[in-house]
MMTF fields as JSON, N, C-alpha, C and O atoms, coordinates in Angstrom:
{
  "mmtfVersion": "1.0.0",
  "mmtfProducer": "UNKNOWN",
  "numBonds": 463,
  "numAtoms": 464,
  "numGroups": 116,
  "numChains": 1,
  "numModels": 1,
  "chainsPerModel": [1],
  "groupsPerChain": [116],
  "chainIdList": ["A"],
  "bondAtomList": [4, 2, 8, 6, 12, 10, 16, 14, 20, 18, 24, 22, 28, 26, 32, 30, 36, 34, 40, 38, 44, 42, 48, 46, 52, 50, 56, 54, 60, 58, 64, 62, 68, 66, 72, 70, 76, 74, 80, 78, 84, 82, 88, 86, 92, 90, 96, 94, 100, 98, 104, 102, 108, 106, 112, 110, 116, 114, 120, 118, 124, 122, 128, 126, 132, 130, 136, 134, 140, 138, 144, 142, 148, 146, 152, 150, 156, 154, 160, 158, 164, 162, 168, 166, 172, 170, 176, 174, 180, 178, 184, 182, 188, 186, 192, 190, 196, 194, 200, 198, 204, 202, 208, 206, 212, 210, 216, 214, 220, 218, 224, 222, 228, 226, 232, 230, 236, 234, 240, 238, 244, 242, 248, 246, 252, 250, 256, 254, 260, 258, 264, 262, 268, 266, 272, 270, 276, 274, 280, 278, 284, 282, 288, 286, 292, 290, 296, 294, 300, 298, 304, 302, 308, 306, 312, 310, 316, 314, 320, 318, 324, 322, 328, 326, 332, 330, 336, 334, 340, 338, 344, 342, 348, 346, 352, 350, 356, 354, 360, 358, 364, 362, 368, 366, 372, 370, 376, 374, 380, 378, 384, 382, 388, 386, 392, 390, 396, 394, 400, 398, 404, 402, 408, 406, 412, 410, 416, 414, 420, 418, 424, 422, 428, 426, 432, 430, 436, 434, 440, 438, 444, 442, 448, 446, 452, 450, 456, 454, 460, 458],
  "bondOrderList": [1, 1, 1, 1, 1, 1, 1, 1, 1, 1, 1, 1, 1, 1, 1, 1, 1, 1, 1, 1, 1, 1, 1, 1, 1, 1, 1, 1, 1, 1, 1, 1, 1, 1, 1, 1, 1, 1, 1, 1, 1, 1, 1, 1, 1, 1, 1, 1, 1, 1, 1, 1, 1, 1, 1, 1, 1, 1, 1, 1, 1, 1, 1, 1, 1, 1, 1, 1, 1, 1, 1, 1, 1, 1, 1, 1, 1, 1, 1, 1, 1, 1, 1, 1, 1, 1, 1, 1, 1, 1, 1, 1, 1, 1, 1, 1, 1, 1, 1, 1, 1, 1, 1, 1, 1, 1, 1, 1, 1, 1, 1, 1, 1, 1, 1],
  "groupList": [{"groupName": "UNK", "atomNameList": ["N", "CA", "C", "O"], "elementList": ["N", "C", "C", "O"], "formalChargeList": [0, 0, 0, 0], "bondAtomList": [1, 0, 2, 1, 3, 2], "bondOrderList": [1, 1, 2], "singleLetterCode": "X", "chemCompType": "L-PEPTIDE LINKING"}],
  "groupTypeList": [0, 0, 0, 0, 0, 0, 0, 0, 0, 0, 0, 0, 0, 0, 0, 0, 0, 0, 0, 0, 0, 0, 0, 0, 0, 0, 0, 0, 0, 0, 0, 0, 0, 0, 0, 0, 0, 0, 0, 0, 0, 0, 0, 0, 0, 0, 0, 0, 0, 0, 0, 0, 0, 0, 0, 0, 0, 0, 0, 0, 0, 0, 0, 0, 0, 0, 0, 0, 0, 0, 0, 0, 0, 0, 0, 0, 0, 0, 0, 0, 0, 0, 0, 0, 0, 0, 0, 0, 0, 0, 0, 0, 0, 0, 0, 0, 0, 0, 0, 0, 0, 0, 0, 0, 0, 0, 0, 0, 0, 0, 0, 0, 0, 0, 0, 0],
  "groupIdList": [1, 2, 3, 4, 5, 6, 7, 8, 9, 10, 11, 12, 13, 14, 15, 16, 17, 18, 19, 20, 21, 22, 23, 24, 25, 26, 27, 28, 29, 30, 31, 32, 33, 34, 35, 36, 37, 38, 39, 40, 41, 42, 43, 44, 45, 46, 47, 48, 49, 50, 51, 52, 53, 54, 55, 56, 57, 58, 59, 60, 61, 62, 63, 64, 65, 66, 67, 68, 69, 70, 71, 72, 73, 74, 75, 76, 77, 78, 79, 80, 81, 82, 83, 84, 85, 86, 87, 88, 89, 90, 91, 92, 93, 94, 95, 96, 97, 98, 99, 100, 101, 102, 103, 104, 105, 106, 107, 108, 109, 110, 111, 112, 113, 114, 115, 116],
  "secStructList": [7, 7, 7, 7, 1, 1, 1, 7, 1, 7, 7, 7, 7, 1, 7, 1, 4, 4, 4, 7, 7, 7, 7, 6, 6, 7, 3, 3, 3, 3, 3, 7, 7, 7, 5, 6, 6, 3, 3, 3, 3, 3, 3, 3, 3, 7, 6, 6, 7, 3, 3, 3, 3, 3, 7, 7, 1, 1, 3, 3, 3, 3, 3, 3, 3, 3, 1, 3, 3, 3, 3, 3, 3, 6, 6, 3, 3, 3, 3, 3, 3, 6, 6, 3, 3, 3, 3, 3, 7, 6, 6, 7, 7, 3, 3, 3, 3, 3, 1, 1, 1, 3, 3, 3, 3, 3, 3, 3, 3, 7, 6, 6, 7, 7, 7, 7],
  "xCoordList": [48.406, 48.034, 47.793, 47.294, 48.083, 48.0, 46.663, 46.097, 46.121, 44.969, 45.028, 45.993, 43.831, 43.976, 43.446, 42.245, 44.111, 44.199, 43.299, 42.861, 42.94, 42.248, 41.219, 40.302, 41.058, 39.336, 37.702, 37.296, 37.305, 36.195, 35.794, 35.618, 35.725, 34.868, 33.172, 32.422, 32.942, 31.657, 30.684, 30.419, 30.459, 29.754, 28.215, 27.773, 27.708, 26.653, 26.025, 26.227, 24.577, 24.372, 22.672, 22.108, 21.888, 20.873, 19.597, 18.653, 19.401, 18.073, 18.951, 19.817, 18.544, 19.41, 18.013, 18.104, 16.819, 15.536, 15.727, 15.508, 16.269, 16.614, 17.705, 17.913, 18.675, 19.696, 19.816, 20.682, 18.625, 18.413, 16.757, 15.922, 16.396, 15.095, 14.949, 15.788, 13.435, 13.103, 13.024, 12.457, 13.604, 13.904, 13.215, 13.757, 12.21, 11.183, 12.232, 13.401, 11.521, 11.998, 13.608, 14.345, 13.997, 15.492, 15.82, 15.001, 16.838, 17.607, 18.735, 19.542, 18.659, 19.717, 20.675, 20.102, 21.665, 22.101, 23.219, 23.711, 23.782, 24.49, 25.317, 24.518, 26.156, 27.442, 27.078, 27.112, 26.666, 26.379, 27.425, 27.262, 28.056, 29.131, 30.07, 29.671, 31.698, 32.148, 32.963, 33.981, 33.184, 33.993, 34.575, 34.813, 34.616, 35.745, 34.952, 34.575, 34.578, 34.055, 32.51, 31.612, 32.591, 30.999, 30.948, 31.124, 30.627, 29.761, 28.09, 27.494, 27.992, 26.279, 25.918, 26.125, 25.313, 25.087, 22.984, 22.22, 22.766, 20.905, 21.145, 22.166, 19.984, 19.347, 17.98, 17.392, 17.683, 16.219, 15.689, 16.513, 14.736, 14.063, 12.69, 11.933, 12.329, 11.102, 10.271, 11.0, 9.073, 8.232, 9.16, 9.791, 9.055, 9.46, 10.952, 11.325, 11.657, 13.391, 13.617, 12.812, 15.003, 15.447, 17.288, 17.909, 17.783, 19.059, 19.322, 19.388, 19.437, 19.409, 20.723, 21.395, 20.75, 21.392, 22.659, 23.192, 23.2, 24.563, 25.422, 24.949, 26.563, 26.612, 27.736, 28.374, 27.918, 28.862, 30.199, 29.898, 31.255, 31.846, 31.991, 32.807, 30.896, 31.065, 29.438, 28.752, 28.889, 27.705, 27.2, 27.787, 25.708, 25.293, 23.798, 23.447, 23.257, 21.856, 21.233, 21.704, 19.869, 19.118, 18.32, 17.745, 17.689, 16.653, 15.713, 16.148, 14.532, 13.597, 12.94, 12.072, 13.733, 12.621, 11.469, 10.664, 11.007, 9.627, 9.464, 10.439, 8.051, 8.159, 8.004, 7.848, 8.041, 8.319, 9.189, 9.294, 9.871, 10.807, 10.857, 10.865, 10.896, 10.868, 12.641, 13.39, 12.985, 14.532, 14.593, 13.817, 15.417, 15.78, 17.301, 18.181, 17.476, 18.455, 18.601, 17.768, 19.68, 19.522, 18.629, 19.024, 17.837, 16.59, 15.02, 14.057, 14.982, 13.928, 14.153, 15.169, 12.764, 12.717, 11.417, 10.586, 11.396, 10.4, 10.587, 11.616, 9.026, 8.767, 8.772, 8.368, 9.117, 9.748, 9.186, 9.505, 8.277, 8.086, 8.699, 9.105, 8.736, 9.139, 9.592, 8.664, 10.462, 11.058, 11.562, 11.983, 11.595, 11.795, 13.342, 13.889, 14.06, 15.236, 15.805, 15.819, 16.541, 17.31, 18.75, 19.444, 19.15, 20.906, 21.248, 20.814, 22.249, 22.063, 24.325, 25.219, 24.441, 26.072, 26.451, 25.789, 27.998, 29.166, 28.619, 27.904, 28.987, 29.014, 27.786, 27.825, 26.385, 25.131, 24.93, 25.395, 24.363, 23.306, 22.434, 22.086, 22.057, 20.483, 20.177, 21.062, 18.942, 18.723, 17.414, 16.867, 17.226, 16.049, 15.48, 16.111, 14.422, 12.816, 12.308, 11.966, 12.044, 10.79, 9.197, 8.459, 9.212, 7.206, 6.239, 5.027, 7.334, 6.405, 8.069, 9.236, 7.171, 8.449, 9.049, 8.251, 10.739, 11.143, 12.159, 12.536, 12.854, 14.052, 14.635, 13.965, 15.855, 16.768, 17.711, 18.195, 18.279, 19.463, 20.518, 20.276, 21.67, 22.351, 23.773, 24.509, 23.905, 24.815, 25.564, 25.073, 27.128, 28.079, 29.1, 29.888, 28.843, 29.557, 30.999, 30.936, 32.314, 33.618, 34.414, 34.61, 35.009, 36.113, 37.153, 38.042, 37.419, 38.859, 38.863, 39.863, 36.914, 36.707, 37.307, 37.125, 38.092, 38.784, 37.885, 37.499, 37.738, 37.128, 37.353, 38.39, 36.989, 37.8, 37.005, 37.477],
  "yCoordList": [26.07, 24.686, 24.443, 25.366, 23.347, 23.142, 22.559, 21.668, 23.2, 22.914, 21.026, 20.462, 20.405, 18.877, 18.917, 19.156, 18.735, 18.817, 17.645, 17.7, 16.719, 15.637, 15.733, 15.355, 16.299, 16.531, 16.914, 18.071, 16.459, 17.223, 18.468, 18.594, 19.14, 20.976, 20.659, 21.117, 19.838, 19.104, 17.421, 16.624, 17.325, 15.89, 15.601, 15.877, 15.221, 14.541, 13.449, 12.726, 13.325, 12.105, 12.428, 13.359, 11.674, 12.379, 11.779, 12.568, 10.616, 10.341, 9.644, 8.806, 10.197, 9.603, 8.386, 7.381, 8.907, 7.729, 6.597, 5.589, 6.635, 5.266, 4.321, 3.183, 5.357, 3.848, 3.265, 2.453, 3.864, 2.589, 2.13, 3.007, 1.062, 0.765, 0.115, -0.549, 0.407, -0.719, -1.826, -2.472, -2.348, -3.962, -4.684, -4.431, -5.414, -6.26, -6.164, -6.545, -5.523, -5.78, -5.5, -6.098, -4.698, -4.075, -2.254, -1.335, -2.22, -0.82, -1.157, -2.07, -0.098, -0.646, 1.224, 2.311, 1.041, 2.038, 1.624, 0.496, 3.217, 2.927, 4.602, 5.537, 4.813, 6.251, 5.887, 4.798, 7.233, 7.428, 8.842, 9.386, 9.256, 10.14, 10.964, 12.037, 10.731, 11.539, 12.401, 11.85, 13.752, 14.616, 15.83, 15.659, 16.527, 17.57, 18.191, 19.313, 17.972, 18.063, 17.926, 18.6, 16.808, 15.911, 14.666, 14.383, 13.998, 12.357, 12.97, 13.732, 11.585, 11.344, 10.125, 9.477, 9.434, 8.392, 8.572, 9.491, 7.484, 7.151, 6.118, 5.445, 6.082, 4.601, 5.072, 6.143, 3.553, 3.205, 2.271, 1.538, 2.355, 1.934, 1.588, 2.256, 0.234, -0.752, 0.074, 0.424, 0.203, 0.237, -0.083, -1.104, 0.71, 0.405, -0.212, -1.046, 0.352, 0.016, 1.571, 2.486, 1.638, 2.312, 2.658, 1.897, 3.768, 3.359, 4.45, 5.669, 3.058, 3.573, 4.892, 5.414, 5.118, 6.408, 6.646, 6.145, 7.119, 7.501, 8.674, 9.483, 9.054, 10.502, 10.237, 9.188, 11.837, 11.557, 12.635, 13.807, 12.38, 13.299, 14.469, 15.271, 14.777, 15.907, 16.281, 15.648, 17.438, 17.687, 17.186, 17.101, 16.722, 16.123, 17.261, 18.328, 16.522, 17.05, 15.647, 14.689, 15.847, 14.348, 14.672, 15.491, 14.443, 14.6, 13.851, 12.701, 13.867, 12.307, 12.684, 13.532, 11.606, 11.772, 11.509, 12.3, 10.046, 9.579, 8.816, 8.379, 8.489, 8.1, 9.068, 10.255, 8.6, 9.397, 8.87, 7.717, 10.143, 9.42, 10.247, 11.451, 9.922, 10.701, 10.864, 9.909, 12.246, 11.961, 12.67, 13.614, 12.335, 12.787, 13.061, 12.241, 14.199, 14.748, 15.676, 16.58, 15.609, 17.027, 16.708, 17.485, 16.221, 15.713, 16.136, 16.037, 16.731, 17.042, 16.21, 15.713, 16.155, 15.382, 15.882, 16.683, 15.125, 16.071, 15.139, 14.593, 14.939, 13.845, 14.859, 16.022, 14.382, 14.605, 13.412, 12.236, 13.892, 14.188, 14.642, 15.796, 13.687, 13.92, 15.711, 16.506, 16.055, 17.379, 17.789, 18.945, 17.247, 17.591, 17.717, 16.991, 18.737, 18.926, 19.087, 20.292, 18.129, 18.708, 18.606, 17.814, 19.723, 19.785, 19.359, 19.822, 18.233, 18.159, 18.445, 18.476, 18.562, 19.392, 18.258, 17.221, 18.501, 17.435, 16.967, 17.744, 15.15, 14.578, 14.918, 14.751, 15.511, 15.24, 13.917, 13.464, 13.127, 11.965, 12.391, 13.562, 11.415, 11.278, 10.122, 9.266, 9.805, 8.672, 9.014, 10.092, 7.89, 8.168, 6.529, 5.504, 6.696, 5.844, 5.802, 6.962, 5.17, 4.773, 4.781, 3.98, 5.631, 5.587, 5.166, 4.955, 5.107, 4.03, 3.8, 4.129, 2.952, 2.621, 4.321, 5.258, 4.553, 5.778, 5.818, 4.649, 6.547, 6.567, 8.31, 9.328, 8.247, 9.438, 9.65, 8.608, 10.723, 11.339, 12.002, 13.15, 11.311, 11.897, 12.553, 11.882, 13.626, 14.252, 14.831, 15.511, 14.158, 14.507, 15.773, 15.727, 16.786, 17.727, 17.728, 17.476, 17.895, 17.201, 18.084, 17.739, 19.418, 20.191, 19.499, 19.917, 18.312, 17.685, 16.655, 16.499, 15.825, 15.002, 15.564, 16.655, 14.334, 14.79, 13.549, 12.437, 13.831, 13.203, 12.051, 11.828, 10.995, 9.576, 8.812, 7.805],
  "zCoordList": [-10.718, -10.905, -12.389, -13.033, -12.976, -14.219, -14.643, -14.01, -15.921, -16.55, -16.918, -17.435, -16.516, -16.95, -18.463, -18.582, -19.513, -21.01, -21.312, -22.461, -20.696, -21.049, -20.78, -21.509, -19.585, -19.086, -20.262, -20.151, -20.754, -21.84, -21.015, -19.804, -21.793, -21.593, -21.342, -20.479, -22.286, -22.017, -21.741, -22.642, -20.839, -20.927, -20.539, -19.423, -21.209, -21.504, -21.883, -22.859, -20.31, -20.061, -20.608, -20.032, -21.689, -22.607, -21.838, -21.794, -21.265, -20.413, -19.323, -19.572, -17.83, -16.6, -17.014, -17.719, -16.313, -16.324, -16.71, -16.038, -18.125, -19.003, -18.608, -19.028, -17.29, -17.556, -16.236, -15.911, -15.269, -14.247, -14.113, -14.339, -13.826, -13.014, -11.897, -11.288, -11.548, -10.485, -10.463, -11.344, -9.397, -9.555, -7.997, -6.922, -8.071, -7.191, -5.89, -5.943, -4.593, -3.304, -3.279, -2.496, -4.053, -4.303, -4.038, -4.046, -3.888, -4.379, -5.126, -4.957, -6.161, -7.099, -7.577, -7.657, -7.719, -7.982, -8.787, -8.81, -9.826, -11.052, -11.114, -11.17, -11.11, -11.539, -12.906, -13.48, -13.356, -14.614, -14.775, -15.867, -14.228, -14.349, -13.996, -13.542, -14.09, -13.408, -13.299, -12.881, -13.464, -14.045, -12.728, -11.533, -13.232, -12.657, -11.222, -11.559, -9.914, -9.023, -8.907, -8.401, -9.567, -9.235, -10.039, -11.224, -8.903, -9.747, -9.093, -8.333, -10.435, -10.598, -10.529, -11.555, -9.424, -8.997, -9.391, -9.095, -10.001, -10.149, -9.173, -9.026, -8.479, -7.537, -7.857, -8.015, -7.889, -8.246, -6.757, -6.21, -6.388, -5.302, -5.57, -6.273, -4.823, -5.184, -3.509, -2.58, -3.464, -2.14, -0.69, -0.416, -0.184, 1.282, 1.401, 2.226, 0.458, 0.406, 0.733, 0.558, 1.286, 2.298, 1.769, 1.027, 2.28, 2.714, 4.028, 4.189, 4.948, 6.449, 6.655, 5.765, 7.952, 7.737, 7.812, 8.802, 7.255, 6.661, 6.775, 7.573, 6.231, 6.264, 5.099, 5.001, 3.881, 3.054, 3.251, 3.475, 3.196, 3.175, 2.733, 3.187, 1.423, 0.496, 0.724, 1.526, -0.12, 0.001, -1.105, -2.184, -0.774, -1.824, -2.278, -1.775, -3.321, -3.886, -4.189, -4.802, -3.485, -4.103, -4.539, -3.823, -5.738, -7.004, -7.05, -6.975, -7.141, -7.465, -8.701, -8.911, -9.733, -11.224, -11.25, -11.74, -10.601, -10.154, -9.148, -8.538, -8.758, -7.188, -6.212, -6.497, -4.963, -3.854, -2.725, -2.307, -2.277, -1.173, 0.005, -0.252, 1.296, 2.083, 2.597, 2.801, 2.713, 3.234, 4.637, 4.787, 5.681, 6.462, 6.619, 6.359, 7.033, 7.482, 8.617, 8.675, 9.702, 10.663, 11.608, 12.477, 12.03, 12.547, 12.14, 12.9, 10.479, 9.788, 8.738, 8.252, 8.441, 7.219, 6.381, 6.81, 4.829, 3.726, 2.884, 2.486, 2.535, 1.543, -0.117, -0.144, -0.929, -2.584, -3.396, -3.22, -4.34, -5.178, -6.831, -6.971, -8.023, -9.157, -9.284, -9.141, -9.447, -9.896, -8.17, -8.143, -7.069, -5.687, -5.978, -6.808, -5.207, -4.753, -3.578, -3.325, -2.279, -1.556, -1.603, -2.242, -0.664, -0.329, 1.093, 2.147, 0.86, 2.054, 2.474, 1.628, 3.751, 3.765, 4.027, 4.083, 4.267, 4.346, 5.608, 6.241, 6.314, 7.224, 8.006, 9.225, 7.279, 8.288, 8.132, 7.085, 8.869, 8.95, 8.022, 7.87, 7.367, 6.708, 6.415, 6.431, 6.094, 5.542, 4.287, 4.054, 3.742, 2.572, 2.772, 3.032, 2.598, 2.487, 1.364, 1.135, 0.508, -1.116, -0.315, 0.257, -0.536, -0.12, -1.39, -1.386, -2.647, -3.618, -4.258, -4.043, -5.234, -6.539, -6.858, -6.852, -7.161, -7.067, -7.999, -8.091, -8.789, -9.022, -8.631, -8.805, -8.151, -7.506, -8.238, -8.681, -8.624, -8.907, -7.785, -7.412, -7.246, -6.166, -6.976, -7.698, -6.748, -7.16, -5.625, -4.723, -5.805, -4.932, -5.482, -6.426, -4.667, -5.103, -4.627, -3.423, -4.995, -4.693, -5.528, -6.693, -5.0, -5.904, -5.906, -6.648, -5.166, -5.238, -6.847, -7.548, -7.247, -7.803, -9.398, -9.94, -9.888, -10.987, -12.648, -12.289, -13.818, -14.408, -14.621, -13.997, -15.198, -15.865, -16.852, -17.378]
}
């Protein structure tokens, strides 16, 4: 298979925190990057905003910079906390809850995902 010559060797995103916020009675989300088998999606979440349950095709990792969020997946769930990490696999259900003002880092892991 041929090397993609365009792709950068390196990319860098210097404060995720800074390039989304909370926004009154909202969820808001923003791709802050996407390269050679992963995007990086931030959502920011106001109190008691939600995104009901879902499933993604790829495996993901959800991060919480600040805030708290409770996530479910699988039929367990675990409230997170600033520096919290889960993994969650291809096509489970989950959902996530804001148990205060929050912002998340979701990283989709994707060996097919190519940069742009």
């Amino acid at each position: 298979m041929a090397e993609d010559v365009d792709a950068p060797a390196l990319t860098h995103v210097g404060d995720l925190a800074a390039l989304i916020a909370v926004a009154p009675a909202s969820t808001v989300s923003r791709t802050v990057l996407r390269a050679e088998g992963v995007r990086v999606v931030l959502f920011a979440f106001d109190a008691d905003q939600e995104l009901s349950e879902h499933t993604a095709a790829v495996p993901v990792l959800l991060q919480v910079l600040d805030g708290r969020l409770r996530v479910g997946a699988g039929g367990a769930s675990v409230d997170l906390g600033p520096g919290g990490l889960v993994h969650i696999a291809a096509r489970v259900p989950h959902e996530v809850l804001a148990l205060a003002p929050s912002r998340m880092v979701l990283t989709m892991l994707d060996p097919r995902a190519r940069a742009r």
